[in-house]
Every structure is written in C-alpha cells, then in structure tokens.
N, C-alpha and C positions, 0 to 999 in steps of 0.2 A: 684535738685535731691540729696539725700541723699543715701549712701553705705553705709552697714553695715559691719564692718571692721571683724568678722568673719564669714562673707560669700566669703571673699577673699582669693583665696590659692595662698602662695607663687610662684607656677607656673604659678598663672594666673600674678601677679607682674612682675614677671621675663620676662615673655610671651608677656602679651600686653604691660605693663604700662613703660619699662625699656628699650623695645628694640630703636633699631638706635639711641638713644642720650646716651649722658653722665651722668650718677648718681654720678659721684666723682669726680665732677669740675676739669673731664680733668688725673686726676691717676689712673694707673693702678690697685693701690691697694691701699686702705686704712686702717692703723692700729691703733690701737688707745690702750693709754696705760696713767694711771694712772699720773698725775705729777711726786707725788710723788716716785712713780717706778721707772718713767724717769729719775728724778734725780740721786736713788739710783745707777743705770745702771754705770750712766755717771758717780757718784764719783768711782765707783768701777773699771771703766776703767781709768780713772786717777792716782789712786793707782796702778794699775798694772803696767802704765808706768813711773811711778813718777822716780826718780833717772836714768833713761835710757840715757842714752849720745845721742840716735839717736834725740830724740825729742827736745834737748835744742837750744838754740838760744840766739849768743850775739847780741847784737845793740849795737849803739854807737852814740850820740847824742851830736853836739856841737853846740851850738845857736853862731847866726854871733855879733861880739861888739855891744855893745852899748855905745852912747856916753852920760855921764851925764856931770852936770856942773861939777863935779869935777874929772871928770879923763872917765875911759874908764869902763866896764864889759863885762862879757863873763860867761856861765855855761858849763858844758860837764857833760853829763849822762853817763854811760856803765853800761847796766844790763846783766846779762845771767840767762835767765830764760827756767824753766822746761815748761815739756809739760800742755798745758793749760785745764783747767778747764771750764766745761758747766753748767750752773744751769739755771732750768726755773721758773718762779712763777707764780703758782695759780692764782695768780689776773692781772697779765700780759702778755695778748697773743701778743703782737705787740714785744716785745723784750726777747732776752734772756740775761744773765748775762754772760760773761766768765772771769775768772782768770786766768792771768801767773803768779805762782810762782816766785817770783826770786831766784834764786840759791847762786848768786853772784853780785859783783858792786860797782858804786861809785858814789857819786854828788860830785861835785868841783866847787865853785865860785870862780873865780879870777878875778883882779882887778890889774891898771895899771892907774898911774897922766897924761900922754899924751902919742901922738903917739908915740914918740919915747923912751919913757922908757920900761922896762921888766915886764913880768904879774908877778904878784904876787898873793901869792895861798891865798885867803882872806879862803876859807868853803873848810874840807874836812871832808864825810861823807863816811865808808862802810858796806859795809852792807853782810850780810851771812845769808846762808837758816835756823839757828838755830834762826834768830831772826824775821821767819814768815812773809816777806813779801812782796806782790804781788802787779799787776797794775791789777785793777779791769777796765772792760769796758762793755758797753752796746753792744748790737748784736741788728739790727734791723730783723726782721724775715719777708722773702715772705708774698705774701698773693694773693689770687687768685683774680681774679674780676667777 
C-alpha cells in the first residue's frame, strides 16, 4: 500500500503515527544545529572564559623509577591549564576533540647511577601561555541504541 505524502496533515502525524511511542530515541527535545555553528558557539565560549582563575587547574604527574642498566630514571610533569576547549568534526560523529590550554608548567627528567646516590636533574623544560601550548584529547561521544 502506497500514501501519498501530501495527503498527510501534520495532525494526522502527530495524531495517529507519533502517538504512545518515542520519535526521539528517548529526548525530550531535539535540536539540531549546524557543526560549524557548534563549533563557533563553543570557541566563543572558551574565549569568554579563557584567563579566568575559576576554570584552571594544576596537575601534577611524577612517574614511579625506572631502573636501567645504568642507573635509575624518573619524569615529573606540572601543567596548569585554562578552561578547556570543545571542537567537533564534520566527518566524525563518534568523538569530539577537546583542548586544555596550558597556562604554565614544566617537564623534568632526572636520573640517578644507583639506589643510593642523589637524583640529578638530566631535562628541564618550561613552558608559558605565550608559547601556545596545549594537551589535545579525544572525547568519545553517547550514542543511543
């Protein structure tokens, strides 16, 4: 049986074809808006809070020794970074993109000939918001079934 899709009024949609089940896998509402919009959205809200003191955040990462043949190693990270960044792409519905700025920070490799001797500072790197740069990561994104 074939329907002719302007013999159908929206009410009768509404009416018969819509009622007691879900049309929107389960949301309330559904909106729908451009990528590209999306994006611009989300950079524009990131610039708005960019430099804000509420949204930063230090970490501070020291990996446990390692032992080589010739002596010991160790790294320690500390970033502080700004409020993060969302971006989605066009050709990618399963993830989205997000950036932390780093504000501030350092990487430090030290190294030490046995247990019992003192670490010594082999790498030291710092780093500042003027030199651009961030921990980029992937976001995996819901998906209904």
């Amino acid at each position: 049986m074939s329907v002719k899709t302007d013999t159908i009024s929206v009410t009768d949609i509404l009416q018969y074809h819509m009622s007691n089940q879900s049309v929107c896998m389960g949301w309330d509402v559904i909106f729908s808006m451009d990528v590209n919009q999306i994006n611009k959205n989300l950079s524009e809200q990131f610039l708005d809070r960019e430099n804000n003191g509420f949204f930063r955040k230090t970490e501070k990462v020291q990996t446990e020794p390692v032992k080589h043949t010739n002596g010991y190693s160790k790294t320690t990270f500390q970033f502080t970074f700004d409020s993060p960044r969302l971006q989605f792409s066009l050709n990618n519905s399963k993830v989205c993109e997000i950036y932390f700025p780093i504000v501030s920070g350092f990487y430090e490799k030290w190294i030490k000939k046995d247990s019992d001797s003192d670490w010594f500072l082999m790498d030291n790197i710092h780093l500042s918001k003027d030199s651009n740069n961030f921990l980029k990561g992937s976001v995996p994104l819901s998906t209904s079934q």
